[in-house]
DOROLUM-590553 format. One line per field, with one value per residue: residue in one letter; chain; x, y, z of N, C-alpha, C in turn. Coordinates in steps of 0.05 Angstrom, whole numbers, plus 32768, in hexadecimal, padded with zeros to 4 digits. Example, Ala and Ser with C-alpha at 12.3 -4.5 7.8 and 13.67 -1.06 7.14 Angstrom:
BEGIN
aa	A, S
ch	A, A
nxx	8108, 8101
nyy	7F8E, 7FD3
nzz	809C, 808E
caxx	80F6, 8111
cayy	7FA6, 7FEB
cazz	809C, 808F
cxx	8108, 8102
cyy	7FBE, 8001
czz	809C, 809D
END
This chain:
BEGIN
aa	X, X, X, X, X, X, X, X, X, X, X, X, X, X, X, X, X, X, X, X, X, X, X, X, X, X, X, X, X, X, X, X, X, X, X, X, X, X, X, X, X, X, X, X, X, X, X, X, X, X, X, X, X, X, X, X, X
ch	A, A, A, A, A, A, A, A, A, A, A, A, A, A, A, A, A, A, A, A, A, A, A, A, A, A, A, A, A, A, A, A, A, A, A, A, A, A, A, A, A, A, A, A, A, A, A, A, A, A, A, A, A, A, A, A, A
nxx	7F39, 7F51, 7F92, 7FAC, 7FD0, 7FD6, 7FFD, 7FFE, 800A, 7FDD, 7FDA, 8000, 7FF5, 7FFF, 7FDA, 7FBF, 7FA3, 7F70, 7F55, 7F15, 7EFF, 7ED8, 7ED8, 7EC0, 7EC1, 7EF5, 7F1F, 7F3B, 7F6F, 7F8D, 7FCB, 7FC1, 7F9E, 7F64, 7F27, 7F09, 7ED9, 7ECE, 7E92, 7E73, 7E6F, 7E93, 7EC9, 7EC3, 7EC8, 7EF4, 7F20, 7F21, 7F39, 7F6A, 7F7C, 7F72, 7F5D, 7F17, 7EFD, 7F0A, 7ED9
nyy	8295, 82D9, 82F5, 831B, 835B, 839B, 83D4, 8415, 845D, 8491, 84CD, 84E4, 84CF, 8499, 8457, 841E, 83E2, 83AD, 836E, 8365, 8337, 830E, 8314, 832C, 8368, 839F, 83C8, 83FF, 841C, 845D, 847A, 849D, 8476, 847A, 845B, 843C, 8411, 83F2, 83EE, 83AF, 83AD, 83D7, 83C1, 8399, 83A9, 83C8, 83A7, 8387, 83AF, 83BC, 8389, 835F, 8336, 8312, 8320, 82F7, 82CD
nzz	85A6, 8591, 85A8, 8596, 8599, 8586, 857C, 8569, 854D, 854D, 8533, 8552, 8586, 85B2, 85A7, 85BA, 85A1, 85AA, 85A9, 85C4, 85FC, 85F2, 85C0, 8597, 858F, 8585, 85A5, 85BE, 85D9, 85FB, 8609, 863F, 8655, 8645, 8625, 85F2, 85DA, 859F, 857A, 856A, 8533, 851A, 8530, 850C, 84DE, 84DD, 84F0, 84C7, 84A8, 84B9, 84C8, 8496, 8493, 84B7, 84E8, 8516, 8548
caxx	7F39, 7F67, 7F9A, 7FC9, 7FCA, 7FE0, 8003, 7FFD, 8001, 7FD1, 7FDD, 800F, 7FE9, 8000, 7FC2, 7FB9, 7F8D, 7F73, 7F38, 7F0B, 7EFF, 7EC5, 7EEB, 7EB1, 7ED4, 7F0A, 7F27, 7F4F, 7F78, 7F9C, 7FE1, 7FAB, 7F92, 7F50, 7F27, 7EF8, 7ECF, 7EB6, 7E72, 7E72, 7E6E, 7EA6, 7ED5, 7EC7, 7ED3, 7F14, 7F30, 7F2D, 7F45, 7F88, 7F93, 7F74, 7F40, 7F04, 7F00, 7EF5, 7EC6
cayy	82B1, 82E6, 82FB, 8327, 8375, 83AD, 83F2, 842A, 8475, 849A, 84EE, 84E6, 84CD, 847A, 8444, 8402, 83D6, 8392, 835F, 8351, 8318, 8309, 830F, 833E, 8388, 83A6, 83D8, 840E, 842E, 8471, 847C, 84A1, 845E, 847F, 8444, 8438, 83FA, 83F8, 83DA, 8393, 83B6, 83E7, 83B2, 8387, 83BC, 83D1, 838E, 837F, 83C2, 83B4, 836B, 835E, 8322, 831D, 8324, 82D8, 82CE
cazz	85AC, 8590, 85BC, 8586, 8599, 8577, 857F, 855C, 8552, 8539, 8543, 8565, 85A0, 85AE, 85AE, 85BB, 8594, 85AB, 85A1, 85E0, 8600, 85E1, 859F, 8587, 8590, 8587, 85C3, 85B5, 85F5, 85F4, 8628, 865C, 8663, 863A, 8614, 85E6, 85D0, 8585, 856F, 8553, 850A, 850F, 852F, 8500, 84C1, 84E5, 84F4, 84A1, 8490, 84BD, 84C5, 8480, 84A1, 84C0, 8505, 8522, 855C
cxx	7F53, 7F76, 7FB0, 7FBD, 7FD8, 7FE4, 7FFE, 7FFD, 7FF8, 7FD4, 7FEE, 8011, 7FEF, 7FE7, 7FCD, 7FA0, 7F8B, 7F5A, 7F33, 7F0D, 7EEB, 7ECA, 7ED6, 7EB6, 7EED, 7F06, 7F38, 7F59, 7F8E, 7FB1, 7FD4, 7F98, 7F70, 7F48, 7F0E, 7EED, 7EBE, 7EA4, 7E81, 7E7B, 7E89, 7EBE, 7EDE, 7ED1, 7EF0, 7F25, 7F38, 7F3B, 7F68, 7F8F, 7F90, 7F5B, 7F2C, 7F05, 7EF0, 7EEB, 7EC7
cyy	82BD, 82ED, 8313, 834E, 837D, 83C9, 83FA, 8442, 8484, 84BB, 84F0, 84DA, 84A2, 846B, 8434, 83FE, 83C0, 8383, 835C, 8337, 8307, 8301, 8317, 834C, 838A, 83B7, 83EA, 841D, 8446, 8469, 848A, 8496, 8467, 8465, 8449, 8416, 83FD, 83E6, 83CA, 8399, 83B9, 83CE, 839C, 8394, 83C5, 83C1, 8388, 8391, 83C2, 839C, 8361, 833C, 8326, 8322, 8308, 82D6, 82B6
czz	85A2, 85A5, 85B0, 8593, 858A, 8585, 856B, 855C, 853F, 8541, 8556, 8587, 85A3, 85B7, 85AF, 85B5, 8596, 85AA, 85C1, 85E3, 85F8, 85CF, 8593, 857E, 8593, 859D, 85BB, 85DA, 85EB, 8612, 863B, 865D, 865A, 862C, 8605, 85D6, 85B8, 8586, 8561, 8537, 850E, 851B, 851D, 84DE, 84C8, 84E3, 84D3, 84A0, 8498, 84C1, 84A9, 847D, 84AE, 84D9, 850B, 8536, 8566
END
């Protein structure tokens, strides 16, 4: 299982970006504790486009 997270800011606004537990999706959280869970796909298109691998399961 992954366990690596990530910061980031996008607009000014700070996220967090981390793999479930699953190790299917990614997660994105905003600082008012807002979240979102992407689909299988887009997790898996995102994960290449910033770590530059696939997303392992």
């Amino acid at each position: 299982m992954l366990t690596t997270n990530f910061n980031f800011h996008l607009r000014t606004v700070a996220k967090s970006l981390w793999v479930s537990q699953n190790g299917e999706n990614l997660e994105i959280v905003t600082d008012s504790d807002n979240y979102v869970k992407l689909t299988k796909q887009d997790s898996e298109n995102l994960y290449e486009v910033l770590i530059g691998e696939k997303l392992i399961k």
